[in-house]
C-alpha positions in Angstrom: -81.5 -64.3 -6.8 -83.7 -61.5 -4.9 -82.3 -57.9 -5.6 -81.6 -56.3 -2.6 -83.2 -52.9 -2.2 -81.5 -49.7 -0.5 -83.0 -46.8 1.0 -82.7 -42.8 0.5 -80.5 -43.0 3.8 -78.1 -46.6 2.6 -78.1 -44.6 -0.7 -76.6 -41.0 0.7 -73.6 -43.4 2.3 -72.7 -45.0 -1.3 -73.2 -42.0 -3.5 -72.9 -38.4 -1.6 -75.1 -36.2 -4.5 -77.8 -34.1 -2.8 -81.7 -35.7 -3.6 -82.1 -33.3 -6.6 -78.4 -34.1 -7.9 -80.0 -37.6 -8.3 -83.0 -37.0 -9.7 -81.2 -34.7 -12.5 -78.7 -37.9 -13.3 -82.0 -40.2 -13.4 -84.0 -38.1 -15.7 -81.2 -37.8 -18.0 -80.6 -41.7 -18.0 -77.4 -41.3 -16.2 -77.9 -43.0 -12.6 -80.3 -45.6 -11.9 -84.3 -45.4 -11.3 -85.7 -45.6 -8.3 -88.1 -48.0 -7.1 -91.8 -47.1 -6.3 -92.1 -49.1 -2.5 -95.4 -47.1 -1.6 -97.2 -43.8 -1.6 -94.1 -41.6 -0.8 -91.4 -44.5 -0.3 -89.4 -45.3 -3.2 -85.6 -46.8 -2.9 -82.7 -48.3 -5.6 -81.6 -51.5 -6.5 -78.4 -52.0 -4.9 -76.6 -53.8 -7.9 -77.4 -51.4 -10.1 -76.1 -48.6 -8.0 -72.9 -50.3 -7.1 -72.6 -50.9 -11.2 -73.4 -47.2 -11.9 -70.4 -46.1 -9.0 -68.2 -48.7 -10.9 -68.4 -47.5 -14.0 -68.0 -44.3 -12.8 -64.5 -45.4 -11.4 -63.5 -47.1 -15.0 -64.4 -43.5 -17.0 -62.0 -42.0 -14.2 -59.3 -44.6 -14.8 -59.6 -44.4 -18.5 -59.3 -40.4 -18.3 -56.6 -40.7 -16.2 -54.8 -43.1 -18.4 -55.5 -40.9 -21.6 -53.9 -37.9 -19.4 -50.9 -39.7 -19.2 -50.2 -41.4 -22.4 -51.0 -37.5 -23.4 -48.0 -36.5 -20.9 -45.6 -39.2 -21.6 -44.8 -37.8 -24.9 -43.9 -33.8 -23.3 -40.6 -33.1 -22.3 -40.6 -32.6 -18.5 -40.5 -28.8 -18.7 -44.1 -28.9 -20.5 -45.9 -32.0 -17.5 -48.0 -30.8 -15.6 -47.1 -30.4 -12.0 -50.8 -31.3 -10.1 -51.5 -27.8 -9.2 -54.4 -25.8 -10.2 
């Protein structure tokens, strides 16, 4: 199967981080690399970055089931209301 590539644009619509917010997360081997296309073009494999905004959801979900098995056990007085 032929990866589909995406550009700087298609990749601003699926993950809204500014350019250098991207290249920090890629140097520190926490987003995927970028594809050299050509002198000054470069772009991302599509899988990849849909894996990356997947496992991003599943840490989220996790957290937020940790939160509440944490909660579960206060009495009512001590939840937490959702304000900050």
């Amino acid at each position: 199967m032929t990866e589909r590539i995406i550009t700087r644009k298609q990749l601003k619509c699926l993950v809204p981080l500014s350019p250098s917010q991207i290249e920090r997360l890629e140097k520190a081997g926490k987003f995927p690399k970028r594809v050299a296309l050509g002198p000054g073009r470069v772009g991302w494999i599509e899988s990849e970055v849909n894996g990356w905004i997947e496992r991003q959801m599943a840490a989220r979900n996790a957290r937020s089931s940790a939160q509440d098995e944490i909660h579960a056990g206060l009495p009512s007085s001590a939840k937490p209301t959702g304000g900050r």
